[in-house]
C-alpha positions in Angstrom: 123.7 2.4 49.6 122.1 4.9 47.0 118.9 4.6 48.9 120.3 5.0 52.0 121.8 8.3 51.3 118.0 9.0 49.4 116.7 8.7 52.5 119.0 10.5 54.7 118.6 13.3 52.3 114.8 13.7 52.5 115.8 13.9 56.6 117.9 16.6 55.8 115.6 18.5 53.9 112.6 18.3 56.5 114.7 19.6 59.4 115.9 22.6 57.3 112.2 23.5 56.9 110.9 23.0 60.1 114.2 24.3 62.0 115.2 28.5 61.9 117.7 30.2 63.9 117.0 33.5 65.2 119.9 35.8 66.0 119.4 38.7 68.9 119.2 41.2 67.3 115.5 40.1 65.9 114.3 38.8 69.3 115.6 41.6 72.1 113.4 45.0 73.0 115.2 48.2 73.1 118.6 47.4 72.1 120.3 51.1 72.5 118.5 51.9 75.1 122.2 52.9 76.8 122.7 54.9 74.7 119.6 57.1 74.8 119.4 60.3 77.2 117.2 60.2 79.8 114.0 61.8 78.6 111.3 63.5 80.3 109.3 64.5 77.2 106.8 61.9 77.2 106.3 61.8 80.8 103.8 64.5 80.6 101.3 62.9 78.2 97.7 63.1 78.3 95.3 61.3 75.7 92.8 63.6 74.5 89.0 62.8 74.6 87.9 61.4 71.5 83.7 60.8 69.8 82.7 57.8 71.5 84.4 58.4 74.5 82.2 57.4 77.9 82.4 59.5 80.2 81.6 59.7 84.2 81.7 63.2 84.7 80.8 64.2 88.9 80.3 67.5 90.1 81.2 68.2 93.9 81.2 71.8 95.8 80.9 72.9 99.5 77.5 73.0 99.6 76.6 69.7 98.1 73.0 70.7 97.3 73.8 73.2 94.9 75.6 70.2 92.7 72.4 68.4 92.3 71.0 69.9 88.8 74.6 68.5 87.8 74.7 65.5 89.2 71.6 63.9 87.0 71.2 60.0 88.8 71.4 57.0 86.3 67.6 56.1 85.7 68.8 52.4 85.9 71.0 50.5 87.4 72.0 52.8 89.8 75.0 51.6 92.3 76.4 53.2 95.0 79.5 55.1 94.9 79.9 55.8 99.0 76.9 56.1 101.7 75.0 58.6 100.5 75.3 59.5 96.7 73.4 57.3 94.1 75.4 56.7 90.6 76.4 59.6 88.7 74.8 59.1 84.6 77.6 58.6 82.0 78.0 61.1 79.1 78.6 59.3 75.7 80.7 61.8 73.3 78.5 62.0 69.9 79.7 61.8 66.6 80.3 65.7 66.4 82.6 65.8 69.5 80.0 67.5 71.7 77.9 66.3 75.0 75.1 67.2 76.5 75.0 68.3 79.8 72.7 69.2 82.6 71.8 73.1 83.0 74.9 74.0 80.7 73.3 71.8 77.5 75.9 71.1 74.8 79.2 71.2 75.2 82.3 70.2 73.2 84.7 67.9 74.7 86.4 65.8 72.2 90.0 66.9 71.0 90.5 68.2 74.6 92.7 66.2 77.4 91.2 65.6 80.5 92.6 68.7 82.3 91.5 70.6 79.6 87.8 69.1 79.6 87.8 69.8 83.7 88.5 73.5 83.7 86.4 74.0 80.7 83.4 72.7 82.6 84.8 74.2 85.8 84.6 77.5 84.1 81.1 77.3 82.7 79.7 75.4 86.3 81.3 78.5 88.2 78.5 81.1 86.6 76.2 79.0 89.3 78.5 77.2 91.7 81.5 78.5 93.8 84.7 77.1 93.0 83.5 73.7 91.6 85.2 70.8 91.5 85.0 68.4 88.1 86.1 64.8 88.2 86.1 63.1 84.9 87.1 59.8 83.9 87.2 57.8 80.9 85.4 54.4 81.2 85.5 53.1 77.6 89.3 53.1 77.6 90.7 50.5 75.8 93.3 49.5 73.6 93.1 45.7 71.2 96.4 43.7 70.7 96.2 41.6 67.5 98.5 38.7 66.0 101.3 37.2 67.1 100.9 37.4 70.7 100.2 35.0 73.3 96.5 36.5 74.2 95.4 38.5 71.5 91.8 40.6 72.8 90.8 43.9 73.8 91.9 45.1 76.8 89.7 48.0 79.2 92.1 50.3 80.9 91.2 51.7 84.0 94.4 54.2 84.4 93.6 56.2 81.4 97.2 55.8 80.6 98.9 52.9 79.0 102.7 52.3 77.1 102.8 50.3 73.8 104.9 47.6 76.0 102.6 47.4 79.2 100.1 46.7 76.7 101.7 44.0 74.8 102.5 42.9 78.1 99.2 42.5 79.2 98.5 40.6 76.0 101.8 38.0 77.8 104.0 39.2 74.9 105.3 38.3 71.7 105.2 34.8 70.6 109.0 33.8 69.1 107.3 34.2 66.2 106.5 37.6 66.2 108.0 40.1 64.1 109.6 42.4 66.7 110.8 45.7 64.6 107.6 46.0 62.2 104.5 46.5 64.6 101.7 47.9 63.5 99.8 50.7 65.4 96.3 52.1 63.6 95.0 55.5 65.1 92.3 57.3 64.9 93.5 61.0 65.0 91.0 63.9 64.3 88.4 61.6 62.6 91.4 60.4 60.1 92.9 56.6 60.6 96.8 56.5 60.8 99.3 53.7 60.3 102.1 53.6 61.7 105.5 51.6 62.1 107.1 50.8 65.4 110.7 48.6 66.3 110.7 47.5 69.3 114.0 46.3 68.8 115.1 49.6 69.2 114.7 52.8 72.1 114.2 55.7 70.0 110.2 55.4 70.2 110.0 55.8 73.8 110.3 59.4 72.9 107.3 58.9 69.7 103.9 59.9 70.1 103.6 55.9 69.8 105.1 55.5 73.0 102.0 56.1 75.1 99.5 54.5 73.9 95.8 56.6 73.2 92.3 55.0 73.9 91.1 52.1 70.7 94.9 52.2 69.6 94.9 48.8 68.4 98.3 47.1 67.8 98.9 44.5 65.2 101.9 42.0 65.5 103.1 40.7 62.2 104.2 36.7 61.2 108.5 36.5 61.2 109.9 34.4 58.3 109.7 31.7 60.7 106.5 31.2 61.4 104.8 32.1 57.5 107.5 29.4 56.2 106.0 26.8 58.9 102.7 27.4 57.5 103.5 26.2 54.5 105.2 22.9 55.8 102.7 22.8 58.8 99.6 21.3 56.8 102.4 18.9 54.7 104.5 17.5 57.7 102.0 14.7 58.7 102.0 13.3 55.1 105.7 14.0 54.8 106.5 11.6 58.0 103.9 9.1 56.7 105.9 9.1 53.6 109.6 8.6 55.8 107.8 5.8 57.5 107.2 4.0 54.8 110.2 4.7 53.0 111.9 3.9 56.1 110.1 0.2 56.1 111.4 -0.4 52.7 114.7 -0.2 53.0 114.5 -2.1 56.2 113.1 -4.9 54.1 115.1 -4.8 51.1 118.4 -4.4 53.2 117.9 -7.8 54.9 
């Protein structure tokens, strides 16, 4: 009978390692969002241009012929962007924040958001064009979700504008085992790296500059309890059910 109760002990033990209850209040997103006002302060944001940014930068004007000393074709790969204008070259932001530009040579971009970049270059184009018109896109946009989600990677966005959620989102969410209120989000900021602390679990970022997301944000979901305490029992569990077996066999052939 001792062994019998030796044995329905060690079954005990094994499901109180490999079994965890989670209550709701570490699993659900935003839990006071009721009882937030309605905000519009973040609906405004702009991410500002940054070194490394790639840029596609296309000058247009009434009389398209003037825009040609601005409009510098790709040497290769050119494509085709409609019937009769060849690709536009990409501008790569160097490492002191500056481009360089046909007719107008160097100019500073980065630390500027994308409005400001287009009337700066609308204003410097206007000493030889008539009311030029500037659209600029990001192309190297992206942001990297890392850990405990279902697909971790980098992601390219094409809006230029991206939430901490649609982003996780796009990388199909936390796994149950991620740790919901302690996400990680590095920036780089003015040449410095930040680190900073979001909780999903609760509203009050969506008004935080973490809310929106800025290009190479990346965004690092820690282990729960759950899943660091199955790591340890993980690698052990086939030897420990090996080891019920045969305990298991013994008693079955002592009891008879």
């Amino acid at each position: 009978m001792n062994f019998k109760l030796f044995i329905k002990s060690i079954f005990l033990f094994v499901s109180l390692l490999l079994v965890s209850c989670a209550s709701r209040k570490d699993l659900t997103y935003l839990q006071n969002v009721d009882a937030l006002q309605n905000s519009k302060a973040s609906l405004n944001y702009e991410p500002k241009l940054q070194n490394d940014d790639l840029l596609s930068i296309i000058v247009s004007a009434d009389q398209p012929e003037l825009t040609i000393p601005f409009n510098m074709p790709q040497i290769q790969g050119n494509y085709q962007i409609n019937q009769n204008q060849n690709g536009i070259k990409t501008y790569l932001i160097d490492a002191y924040g500056f481009i360089e530009f046909p007719v107008l040579g160097k100019i500073k971009l980065a630390g500027l958001t994308r409005e400001e970049a287009v009337v700066k270059l609308q204003t410097a184009i206007k000493e030889y064009i008539i009311n030029p018109t500037i659209n600029l896109r990001i192309l190297n946009y992206k942001v990297s979700v890392l850990g405990e989600v279902a697909r971790p990677g980098t992601y390219t966005i094409s809006s230029e504008r991206i939430t901490l959620l649609e982003a996780i989102s796009q990388a199909g969410d936390l796994t149950i085992y991620g740790k919901r209120n302690n996400i990680l989000l590095i920036r780089e900021s003015e040449g410095k790296m930040t680190y900073n602390r979001v909780d999903l679990t609760k509203a009050d970022f969506i008004g935080s500059p973490f809310y929106y997301l800025t290009q190479n944000d990346v965004i690092v979901v820690e282990p729960n309890k759950t899943k660091m305490n199955s790591s340890v029992v993980g690698p052990n569990v086939t030897t420990i059910i090996s080891a019920l077996s045969l305990l298991s066999t013994l008693y079955i052939i002592l009891s008879r």
